[in-house]
C-alpha positions as CSV (number, residue, x, y, z in Angstrom):
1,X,-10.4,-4.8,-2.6
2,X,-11.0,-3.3,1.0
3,X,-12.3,0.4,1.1
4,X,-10.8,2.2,4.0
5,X,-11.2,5.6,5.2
6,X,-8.2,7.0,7.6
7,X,-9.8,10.3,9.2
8,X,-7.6,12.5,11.4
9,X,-7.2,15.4,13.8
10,X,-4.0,17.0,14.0
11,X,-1.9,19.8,15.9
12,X,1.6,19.5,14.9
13,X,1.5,17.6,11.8
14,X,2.5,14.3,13.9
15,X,-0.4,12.9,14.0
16,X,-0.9,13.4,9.9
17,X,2.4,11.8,9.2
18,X,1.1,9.0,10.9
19,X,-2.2,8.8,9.0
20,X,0.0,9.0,5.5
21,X,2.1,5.6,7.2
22,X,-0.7,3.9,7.8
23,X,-2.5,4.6,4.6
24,X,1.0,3.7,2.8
25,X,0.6,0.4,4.4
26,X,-3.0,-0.4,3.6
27,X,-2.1,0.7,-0.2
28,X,0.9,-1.9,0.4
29,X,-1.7,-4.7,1.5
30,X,-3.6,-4.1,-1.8
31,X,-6.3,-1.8,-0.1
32,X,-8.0,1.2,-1.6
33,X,-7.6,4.3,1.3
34,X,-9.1,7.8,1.4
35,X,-7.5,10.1,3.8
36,X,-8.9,13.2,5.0
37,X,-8.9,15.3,7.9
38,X,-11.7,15.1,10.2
39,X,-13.1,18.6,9.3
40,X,-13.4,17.8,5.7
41,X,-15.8,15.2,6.8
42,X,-19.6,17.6,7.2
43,X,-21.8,14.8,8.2
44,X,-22.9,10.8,8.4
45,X,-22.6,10.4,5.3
46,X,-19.3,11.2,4.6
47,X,-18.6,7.8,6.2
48,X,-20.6,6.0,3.9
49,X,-19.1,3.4,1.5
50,X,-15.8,2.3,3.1
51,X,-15.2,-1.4,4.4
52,X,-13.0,-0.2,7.5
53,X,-12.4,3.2,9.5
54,X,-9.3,4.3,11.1
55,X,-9.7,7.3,13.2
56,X,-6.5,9.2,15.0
57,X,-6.3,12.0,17.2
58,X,-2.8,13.4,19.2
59,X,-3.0,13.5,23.4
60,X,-3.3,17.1,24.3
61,X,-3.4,17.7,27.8
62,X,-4.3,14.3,29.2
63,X,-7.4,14.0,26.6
64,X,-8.1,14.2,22.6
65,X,-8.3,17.3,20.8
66,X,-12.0,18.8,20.9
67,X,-12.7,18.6,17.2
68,X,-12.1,14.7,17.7
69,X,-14.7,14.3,19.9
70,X,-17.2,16.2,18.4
71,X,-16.4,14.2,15.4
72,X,-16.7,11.2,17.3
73,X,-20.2,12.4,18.6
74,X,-21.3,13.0,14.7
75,X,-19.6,9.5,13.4
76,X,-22.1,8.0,16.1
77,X,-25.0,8.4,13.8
78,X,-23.1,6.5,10.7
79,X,-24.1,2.8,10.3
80,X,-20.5,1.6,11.6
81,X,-21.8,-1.5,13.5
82,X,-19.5,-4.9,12.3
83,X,-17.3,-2.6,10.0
84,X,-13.4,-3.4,10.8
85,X,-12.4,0.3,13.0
86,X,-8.5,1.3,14.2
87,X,-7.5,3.8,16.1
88,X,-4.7,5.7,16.4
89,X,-2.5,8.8,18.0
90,X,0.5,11.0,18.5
91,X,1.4,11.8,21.6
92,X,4.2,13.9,24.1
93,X,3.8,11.9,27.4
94,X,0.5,10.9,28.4
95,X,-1.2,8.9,25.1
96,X,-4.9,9.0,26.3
97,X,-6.6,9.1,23.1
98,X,-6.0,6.7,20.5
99,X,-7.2,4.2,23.5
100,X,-10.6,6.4,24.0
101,X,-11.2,6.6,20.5
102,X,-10.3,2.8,20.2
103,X,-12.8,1.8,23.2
104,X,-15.8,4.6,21.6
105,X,-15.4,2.6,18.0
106,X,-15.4,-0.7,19.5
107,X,-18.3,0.3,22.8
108,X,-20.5,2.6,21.5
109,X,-20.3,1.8,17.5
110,X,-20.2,-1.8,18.1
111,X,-17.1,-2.1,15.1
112,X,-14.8,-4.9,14.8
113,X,-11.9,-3.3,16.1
114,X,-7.6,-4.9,15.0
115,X,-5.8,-5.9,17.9
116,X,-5.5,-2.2,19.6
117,X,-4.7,1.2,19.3
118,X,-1.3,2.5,18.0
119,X,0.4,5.2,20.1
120,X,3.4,6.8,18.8
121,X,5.1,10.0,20.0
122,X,6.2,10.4,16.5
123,X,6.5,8.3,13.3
124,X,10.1,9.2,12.9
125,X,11.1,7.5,16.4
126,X,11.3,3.7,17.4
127,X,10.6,2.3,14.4
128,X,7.1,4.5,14.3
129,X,7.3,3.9,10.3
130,X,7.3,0.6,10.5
131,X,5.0,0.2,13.0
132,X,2.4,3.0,11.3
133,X,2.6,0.6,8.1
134,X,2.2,-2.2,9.7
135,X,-0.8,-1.0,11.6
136,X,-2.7,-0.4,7.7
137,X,-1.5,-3.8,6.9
138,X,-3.6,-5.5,10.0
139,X,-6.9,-3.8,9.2
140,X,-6.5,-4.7,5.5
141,X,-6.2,-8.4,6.8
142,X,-8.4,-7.9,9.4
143,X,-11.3,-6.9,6.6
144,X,-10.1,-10.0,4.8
145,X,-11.2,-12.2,7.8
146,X,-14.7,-10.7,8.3
């Protein structure tokens, strides 16, 4: 069974409701998930032990929240290299970060990254549950192919 962590940053609560879709759909595609918010994670370690990361972060003011990157700065010391990453975002307008986080897990951490990033201005809208489920479905089959 795949081990996934889903580790978020989140303003409004958007970006939270989309971490609990996407977990719902790994738990739907048999995976084991642990989701946590990214300040309950101290160190490197707390990244140990999980088969695929998905990291998410809402677009505030043309860029990801600052407690995002700094996380992203700390997950660089974690052994992620060839471990199946996702990332994904809330966002009003703009939608820069899911795609930065997306491109530091794939370019700097050398992970095996799903097809791209998933921006939604809300879960609630467009078919955002759907597509949040869906999303934890591909990196459980994504792990499955590694």
């Amino acid at each position: 069974m795949a081990n996934i962590l889903v580790a978020y940053a989140s303003r409004t609560g958007d970006t939270q409701s989309i971490a609990d879709l996407i977990a719902e759909g790994i738990r739907m595609a048999g995976g084991s998930v642990t989701v946590k918010k990214i300040s309950e994670i101290k160190n490197e370690a707390g990244l140990n032990g999980y088969d695929g990361y998905v990291f998410g972060a809402p677009t505030y003011h043309g860029d990801m929240v600052n407690t995002m990157k700094t996380f992203l700065f700390m997950a660089e010391k974690a052994d992620l290299a060839h471990k199946v990453g996702a990332a994904f975002g809330a966002f009003g307008w703009s939608g820069e970060a899911p795609p930065r986080i997306f491109d530091t897990m794939a370019h700097i951490y050398h992970m095996r990254m799903v097809s791209g990033p998933l921006l939604l201005k809300s879960a609630a809208l467009g078919g955002g549950l759907r597509m949040a489920q869906d999303y934890g479905k591909e990196v459980v089959d994504t792990i499955g192919t590694v």
